[in-house]
Each structure stands twice: as structure tokens, then as C-alpha cells.
C-alpha positions as semicolon CSV with decimal commas, in nm:
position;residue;x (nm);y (nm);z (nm)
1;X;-1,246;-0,117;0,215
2;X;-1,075;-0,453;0,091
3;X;-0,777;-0,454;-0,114
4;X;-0,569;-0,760;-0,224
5;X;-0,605;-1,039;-0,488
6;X;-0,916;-1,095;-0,543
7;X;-0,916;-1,297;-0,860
8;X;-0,997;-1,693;-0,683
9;X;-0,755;-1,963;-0,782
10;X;-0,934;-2,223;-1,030
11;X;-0,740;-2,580;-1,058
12;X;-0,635;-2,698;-1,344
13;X;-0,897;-2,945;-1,509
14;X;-0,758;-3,286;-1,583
15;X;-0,759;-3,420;-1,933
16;X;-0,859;-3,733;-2,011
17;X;-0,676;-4,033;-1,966
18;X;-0,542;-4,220;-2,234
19;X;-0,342;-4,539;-2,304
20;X;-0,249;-4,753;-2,587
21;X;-0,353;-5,145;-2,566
22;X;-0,161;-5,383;-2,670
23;X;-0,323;-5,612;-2,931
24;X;-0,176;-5,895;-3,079
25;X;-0,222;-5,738;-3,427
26;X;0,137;-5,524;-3,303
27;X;0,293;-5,871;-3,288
28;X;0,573;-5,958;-3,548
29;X;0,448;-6,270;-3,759
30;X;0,676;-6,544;-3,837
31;X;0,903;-6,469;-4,148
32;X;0,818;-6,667;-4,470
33;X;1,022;-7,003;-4,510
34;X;1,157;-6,762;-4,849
35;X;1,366;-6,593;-4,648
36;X;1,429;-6,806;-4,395
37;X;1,616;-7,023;-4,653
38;X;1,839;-6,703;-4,824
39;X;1,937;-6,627;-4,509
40;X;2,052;-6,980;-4,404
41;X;1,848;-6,927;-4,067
42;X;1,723;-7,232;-3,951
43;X;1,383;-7,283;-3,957
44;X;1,194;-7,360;-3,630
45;X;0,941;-7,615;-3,683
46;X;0,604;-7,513;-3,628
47;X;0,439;-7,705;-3,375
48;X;0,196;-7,912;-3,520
49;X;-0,204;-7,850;-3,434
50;X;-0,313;-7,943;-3,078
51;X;0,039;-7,954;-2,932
52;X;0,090;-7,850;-2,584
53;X;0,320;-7,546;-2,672
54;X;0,026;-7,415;-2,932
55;X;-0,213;-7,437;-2,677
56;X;0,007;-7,247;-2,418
57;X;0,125;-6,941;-2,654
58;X;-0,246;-6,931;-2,755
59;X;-0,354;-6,900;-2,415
60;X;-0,099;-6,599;-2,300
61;X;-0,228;-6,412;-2,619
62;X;-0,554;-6,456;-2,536
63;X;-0,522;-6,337;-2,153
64;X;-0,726;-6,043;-2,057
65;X;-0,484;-5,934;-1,800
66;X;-0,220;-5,763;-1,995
67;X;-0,404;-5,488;-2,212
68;X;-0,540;-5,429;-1,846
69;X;-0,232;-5,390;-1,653
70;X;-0,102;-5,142;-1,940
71;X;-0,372;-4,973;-1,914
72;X;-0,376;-4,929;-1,544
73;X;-0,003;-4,832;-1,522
74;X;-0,079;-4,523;-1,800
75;X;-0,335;-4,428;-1,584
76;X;-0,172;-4,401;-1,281
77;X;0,152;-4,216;-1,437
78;X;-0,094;-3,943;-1,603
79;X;-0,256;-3,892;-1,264
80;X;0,074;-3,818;-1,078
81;X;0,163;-3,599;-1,354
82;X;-0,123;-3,391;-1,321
83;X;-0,111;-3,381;-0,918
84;X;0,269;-3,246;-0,943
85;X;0,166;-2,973;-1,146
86;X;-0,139;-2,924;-0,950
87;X;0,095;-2,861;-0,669
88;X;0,335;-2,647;-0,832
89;X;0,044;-2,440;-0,961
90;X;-0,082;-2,451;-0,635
91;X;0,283;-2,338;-0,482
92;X;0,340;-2,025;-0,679
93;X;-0,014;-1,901;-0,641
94;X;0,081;-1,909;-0,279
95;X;0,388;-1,754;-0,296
96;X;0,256;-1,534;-0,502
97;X;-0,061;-1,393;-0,307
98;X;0,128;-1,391;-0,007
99;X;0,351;-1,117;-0,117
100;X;0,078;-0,936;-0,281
101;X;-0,054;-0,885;0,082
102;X;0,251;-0,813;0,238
103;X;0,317;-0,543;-0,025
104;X;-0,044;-0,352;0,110
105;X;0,026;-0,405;0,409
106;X;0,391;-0,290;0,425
107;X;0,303;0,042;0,246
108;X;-0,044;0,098;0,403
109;X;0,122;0,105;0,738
110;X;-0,121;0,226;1,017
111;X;-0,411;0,267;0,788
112;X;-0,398;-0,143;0,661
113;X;-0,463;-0,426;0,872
114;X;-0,285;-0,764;0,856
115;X;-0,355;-0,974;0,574
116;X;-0,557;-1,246;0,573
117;X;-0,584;-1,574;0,350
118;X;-0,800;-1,793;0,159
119;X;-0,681;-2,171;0,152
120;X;-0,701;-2,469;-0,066
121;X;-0,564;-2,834;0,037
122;X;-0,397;-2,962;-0,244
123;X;-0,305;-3,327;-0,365
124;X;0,004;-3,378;-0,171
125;X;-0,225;-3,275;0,151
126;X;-0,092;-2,936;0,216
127;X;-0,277;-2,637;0,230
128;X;-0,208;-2,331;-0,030
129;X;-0,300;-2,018;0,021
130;X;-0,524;-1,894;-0,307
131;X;-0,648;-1,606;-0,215
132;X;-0,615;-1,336;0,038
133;X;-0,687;-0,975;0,089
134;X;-0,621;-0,622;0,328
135;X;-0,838;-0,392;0,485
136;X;-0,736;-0,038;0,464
137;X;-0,927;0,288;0,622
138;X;-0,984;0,514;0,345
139;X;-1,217;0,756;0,543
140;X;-1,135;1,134;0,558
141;X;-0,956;1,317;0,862
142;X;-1,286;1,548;0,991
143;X;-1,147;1,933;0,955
144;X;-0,818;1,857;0,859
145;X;-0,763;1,848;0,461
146;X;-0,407;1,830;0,502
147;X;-0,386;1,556;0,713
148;X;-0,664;1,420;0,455
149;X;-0,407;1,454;0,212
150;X;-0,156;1,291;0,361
151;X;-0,337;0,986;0,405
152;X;-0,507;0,942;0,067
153;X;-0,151;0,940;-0,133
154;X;-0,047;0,667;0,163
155;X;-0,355;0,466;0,050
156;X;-0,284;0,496;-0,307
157;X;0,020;0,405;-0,270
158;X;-0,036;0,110;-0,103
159;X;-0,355;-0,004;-0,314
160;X;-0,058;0,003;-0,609
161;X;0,251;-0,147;-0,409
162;X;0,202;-0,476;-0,569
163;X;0,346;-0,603;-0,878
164;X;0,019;-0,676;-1,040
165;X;-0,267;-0,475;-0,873
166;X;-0,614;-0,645;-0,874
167;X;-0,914;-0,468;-1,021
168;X;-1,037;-0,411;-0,656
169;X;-0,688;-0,232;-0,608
170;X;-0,745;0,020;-0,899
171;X;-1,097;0,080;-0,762
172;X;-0,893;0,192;-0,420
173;X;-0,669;0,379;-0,536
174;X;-0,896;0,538;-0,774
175;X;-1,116;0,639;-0,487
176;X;-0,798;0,758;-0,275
177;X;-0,735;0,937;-0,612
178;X;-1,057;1,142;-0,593
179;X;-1,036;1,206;-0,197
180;X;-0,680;1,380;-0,226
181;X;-0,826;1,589;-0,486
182;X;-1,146;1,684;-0,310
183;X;-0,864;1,723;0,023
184;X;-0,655;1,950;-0,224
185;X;-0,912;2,165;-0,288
186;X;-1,016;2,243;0,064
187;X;-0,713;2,292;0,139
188;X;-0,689;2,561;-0,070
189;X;-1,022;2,707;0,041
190;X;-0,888;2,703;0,385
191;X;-0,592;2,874;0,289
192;X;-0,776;3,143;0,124
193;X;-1,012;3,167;0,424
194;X;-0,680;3,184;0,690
195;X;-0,547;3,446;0,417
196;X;-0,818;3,701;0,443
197;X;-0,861;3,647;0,834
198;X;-0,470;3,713;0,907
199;X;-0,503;4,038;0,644
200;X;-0,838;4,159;0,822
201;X;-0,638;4,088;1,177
202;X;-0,343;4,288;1,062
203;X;-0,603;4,579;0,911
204;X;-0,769;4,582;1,275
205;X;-0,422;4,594;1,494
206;X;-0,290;4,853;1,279
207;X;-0,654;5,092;1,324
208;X;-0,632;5,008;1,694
209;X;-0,265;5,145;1,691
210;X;-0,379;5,499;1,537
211;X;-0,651;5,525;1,735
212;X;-0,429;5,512;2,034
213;X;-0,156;5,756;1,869
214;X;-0,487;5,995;1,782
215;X;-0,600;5,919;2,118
216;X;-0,267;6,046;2,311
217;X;-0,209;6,343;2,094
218;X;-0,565;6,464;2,151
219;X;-0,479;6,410;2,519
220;X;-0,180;6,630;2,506
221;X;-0,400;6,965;2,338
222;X;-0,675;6,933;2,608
223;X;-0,433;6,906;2,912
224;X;-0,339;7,264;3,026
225;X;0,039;7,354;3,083
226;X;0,146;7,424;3,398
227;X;0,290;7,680;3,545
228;X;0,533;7,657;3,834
229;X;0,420;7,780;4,158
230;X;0,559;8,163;4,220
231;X;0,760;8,183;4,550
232;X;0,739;8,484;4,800
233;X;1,010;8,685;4,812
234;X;1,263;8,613;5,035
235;X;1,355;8,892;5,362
236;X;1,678;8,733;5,434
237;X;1,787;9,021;5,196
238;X;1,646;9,313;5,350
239;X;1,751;9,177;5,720
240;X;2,103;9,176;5,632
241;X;2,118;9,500;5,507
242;X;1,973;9,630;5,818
243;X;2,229;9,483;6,003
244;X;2,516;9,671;5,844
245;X;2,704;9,929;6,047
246;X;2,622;10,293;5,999
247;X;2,816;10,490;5,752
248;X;3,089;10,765;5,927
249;X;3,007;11,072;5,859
250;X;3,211;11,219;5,552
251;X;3,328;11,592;5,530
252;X;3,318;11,799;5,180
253;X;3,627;11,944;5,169
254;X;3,473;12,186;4,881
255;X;3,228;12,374;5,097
């Protein structure tokens, strides 16, 4: 997936030239003799018909080469006019795109690659860049929604990092949009599922343990007691007694 300025950079169109000729109708005429003489100017005498200076004034009228030349030098002032804003155009677009790119990239991080450019040689015979654009993954983690996650609000945010997001960029982050949401909700389903496997876990652990308590106490009622073993009698007894001296004969004093 692309993302960057994708609206192309059209020149300017040059307007047409245009200059004002000189025509010997702009000329001041010679004032009227009326008010030469209430002025007290003096009068300069007009030369008379077929004099050399007639013939030469006549002749630098009539020359072709000046409504050229005026012509000419108009023309080549509008041109350079319209090249020096061709070329400041031509400047800020570059500046302009430039950071665009930088801004997707900067934000996109490990999921954008480096920007690359569109150029356009302009009058001054330097080349502008005009266009440009980023490639950025937008493909789901495989069995990981939360990682997913993660990485669709990193490519939204970088599809919008720009000042003025392209209509490409939208379409990216709208599409990041809809992936977090689908990654949202299998998260949650995965949740659930990791919910009811931990409670069915703790159900079967806790029937395991009674089974065992039922299992020892059952053990206890079938197992007989035990009596302790019933020793002979001891002789020692009866050998010591036999071993005694012999009473003395006693004498009843009463018979």
C-alpha cells in the first residue's frame, strides 16, 4: 500500500505575451505658431521641403527597427517573470512534498519504507521534486489480534501525520480504520474463549482435588486398625521369687 502526495504537480501555463508599439501617432506635434507667439518662444523654422534634415527625421520615423526592439525587450522581461515564479512554484512544491514523506515515514516507523520522489527540471535547470510517495505494510499479524491492533493505529497514524493528507492517505487510514476494528473484535472473542478455558481449568483442578480428599478418606474406612502385638509374659518375676530365702519358722504364743 502507497501513501504520500499523490496529487502531480501541473506548471503554471504562460499567458500570452504582450507589448505596446510605439507608433508615431504617440508623438507630440509641433505647437501652433498661436501659441508660440503668446508665449514669446521662438519659433524654429520649419525646414523647408526636400531639405536634408526632413529627409533624415523622416527616415528614423519610418525605421522598422524600433517598434521591433520594444517589442522584443517586453518579451523577454515577461518570460523571466514567468520562469521566476515557475521556480518558486516549483521550490515550495518541493519543500513541501518532501516533508509530507518524511512525516509517513517518521510515524510509520518499521511498517513504512523510505520515501521516494518524483522530479521535474525546472527553468533555472534544477530538478524539483513534485511528487513522491511511502509504502507502508498494512497486512494483519496471523493469530495475534493484539499485536494486529497495535499496528493498525501505528498505520493510521502515520497515513494522517501530514499536514494535508492526500485522498490516497484517507483511503489508508480508512482501511487501517476497519482492520483495528475487525482486530478489536477478535480480540474480544479471544478473550472470551481464554475466559471460559481458565474457568473450565479451575472447575477441573478443583474436582480432581475432591476426588483425591474422597479418595484418602475412603482409604482410611477400608484399612483395618491395628492392634499391637501381645507380649509373653515375662518369668524374670517368678525366678526371683524363688530365689528368696525361706521364712523362719514363727511360734504362736496363743496356743
Amino acid at each position: 500500500m502507497q501513501i504520500g502526495s499523490a496529487t502531480p504537480y501541473v506548471a503554471p501555463s504562460p499567458s500570452p505575451l504582450s507589448a505596446r508599439a510605439l507608433s508615431s501617432a504617440d508623438s507630440v506635434g509641433p505647437s501652433s505658431p498661436e501659441l508660440n507667439r503668446s508665449n514669446q518662444s521662438p519659433v524654429t523654422p520649419t525646414p523647408a521641403p526636400g531639405s536634408d534634415e526632413q529627409a533624415s527625421l523622416r527616415e528614423e520615423a519610418d525605421s522598422p527597427g524600433n517598434g521591433e526592439d520594444a517589442k522584443s525587450s517586453a518579451s523577454d522581461a515577461e518570460q523571466q517573470r514567468q520562469q521566476q515564479a515557475q521556480v518558486t512554484e516549483l521550490a515550495s512544491r518541493d519543500r513541501e512534498v518532501r516533508a509530507h514523506e518524511q512525516a509517513h515515514a517518521a510515524v510509520g516507523g518499521t511498517y513504512a519504507g523510505a520515501p521516494s520522489y518524483s522530479y521535474k527540471r525546472g527553468p533555472d535547470g534544477k530538478s524539483y521534486v513534485v511528487s513522491g510517495e511511502v509504502s507502508i505494510d498494512v497486512s494483519p499479524i496471523p493469530n495475534d489480534p493484539q499485536a494486529t491492533l497495535r499496528k493498525m493505529e501505528v498505520v493510521q497514524r502515520a497515513a494522517l501525520a501530514p499536514a494535508e493528507p492526500s485522498s490516497q492517505d484517507r483511503r489508508v487510514a480508512a482501511q487501517a480504520q476497519a482492520m483495528a476494528a475487525q482486530a478489536r473484535t477478535d480480540l474480544a472473542q479471544q478473550q472470551r474463549e481464554e475466559a471460559v478455558a481458565a474457568s473450565e481449568e479451575r472447575r477441573l483442578r478443583a474436582e480432581e482435588r475432591e476426588q483425591e480428599r474422597l479418595d484418602k478418606d475412603k482409604e482410611k474406612e477400608e484399612k483395618p486398625v491395628q492392634q499391637p502385638p501381645i507380649s509373653a509374659p515375662s518369668l524374670d518375676l517368678y525366678r526371683g521369687l524363688n530365689e528368696l530365702p525361706s521364712p523362719e519358722p514363727m511360734v504362736d504364743l496363743l496356743a
